[in-house]
Residue, then its C-alpha position, 0 to 999 in steps of 0.5 A: x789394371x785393377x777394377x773396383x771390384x777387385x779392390x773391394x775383395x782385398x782386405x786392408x793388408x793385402x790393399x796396403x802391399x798392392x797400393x805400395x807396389x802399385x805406388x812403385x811402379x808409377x814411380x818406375x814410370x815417371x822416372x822411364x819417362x824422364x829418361x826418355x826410355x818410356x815405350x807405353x805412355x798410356x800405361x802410366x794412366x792406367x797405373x794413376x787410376x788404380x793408385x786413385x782407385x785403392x786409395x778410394x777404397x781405403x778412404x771408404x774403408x777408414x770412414x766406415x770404420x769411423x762411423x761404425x759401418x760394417x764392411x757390408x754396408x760401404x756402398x762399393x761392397x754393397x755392390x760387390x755383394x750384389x754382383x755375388x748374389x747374382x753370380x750365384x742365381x746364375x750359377x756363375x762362381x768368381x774368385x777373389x784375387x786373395x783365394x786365386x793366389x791362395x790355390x796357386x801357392x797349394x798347386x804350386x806346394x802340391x807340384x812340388x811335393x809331387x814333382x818326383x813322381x810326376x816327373x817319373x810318370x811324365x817321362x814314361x808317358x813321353x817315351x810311350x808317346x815317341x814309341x807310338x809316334x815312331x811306329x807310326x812314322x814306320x809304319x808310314x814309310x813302309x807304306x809309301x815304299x810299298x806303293x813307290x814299288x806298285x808305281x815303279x812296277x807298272x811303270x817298268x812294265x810300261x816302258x817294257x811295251x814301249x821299248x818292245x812296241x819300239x823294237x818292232x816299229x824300229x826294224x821296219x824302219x831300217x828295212x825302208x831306209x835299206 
């Protein structure tokens, strides 16, 4: 679901491209709920008000431009301005939906122009993270070992005192039954 806000930030191209795919998808959905394979009914709700939502802004834009308005001076980018104005008294900073797909689209170039390297290096850096990891588990287990001997030792050695203390009680025992 698209805000207000959001729509007021496009320019005429790109609200255009999101009207039509937004256009698109209510009609995928009038034909799923026709179909009976429809599974979430609100949806279609939200996806006419955003078709509502765009078309007001273009209607907006276009009597604007009728009556000589700058951009600025629509009342819904008034309020857009407004919210940025405040933004920057607080210090906060809000990207437009155009900026945020223009640095996926360079992270997206930059990853791939540097996807060797990074590949290279990623994959020294989990094999020295699976060395580490394996040292540790070793180094664990050796641990353990070591503290399984100490418990088995002093067990032995109990059962050692046990089986001696046992010899001695059992001998006077054969003596009275003789």
């Amino acid at each position: 679901m698209v805000t207000s806000l959001e729509i007021s930030e496009y320019d005429i191209e790109e609200l255009e491209t999101q009207l039509s795919e937004t256009r698109r998808e209510l009609f995928n959905l009038r034909f799923q709920m026709a179909t009976g394979r429809l599974d979430n009914f609100s949806r279609l709700n939200h996806v006419r008000k955003d078709v509502a939502r765009m078309m007001t802004e273009l209607r907006a834009r276009e009597i604007a431009e009728a009556e000589g308005l700058a951009e600025e001076e629509i009342p819904a980018h008034r309020a857009a301005a407004r919210l940025r104005s405040e933004d920057a008294a607080l210090g906060r900073t809000r990207t437009t939906a155009s900026e945020r797909r223009a640095a996926a689209r360079a992270e997206a170039e930059a990853d791939e122009a540097g996807d060797e390297i990074d590949d290279d290096d990623d994959e020294l850096q989990l094999q020295e993270e699976l060395q580490d990891t394996d040292d540790d588990q070793a180094l664990a287990r050796a641990e353990e070992s070591d503290a399984e001997g100490a418990e088995s030792d002093a067990e032995g050695a109990e059962d050692d005192v046990s089986d001696d203390a046992g010899a001695e009680g059992a001998a006077p025992d054969k003596k009275k039954k003789a």
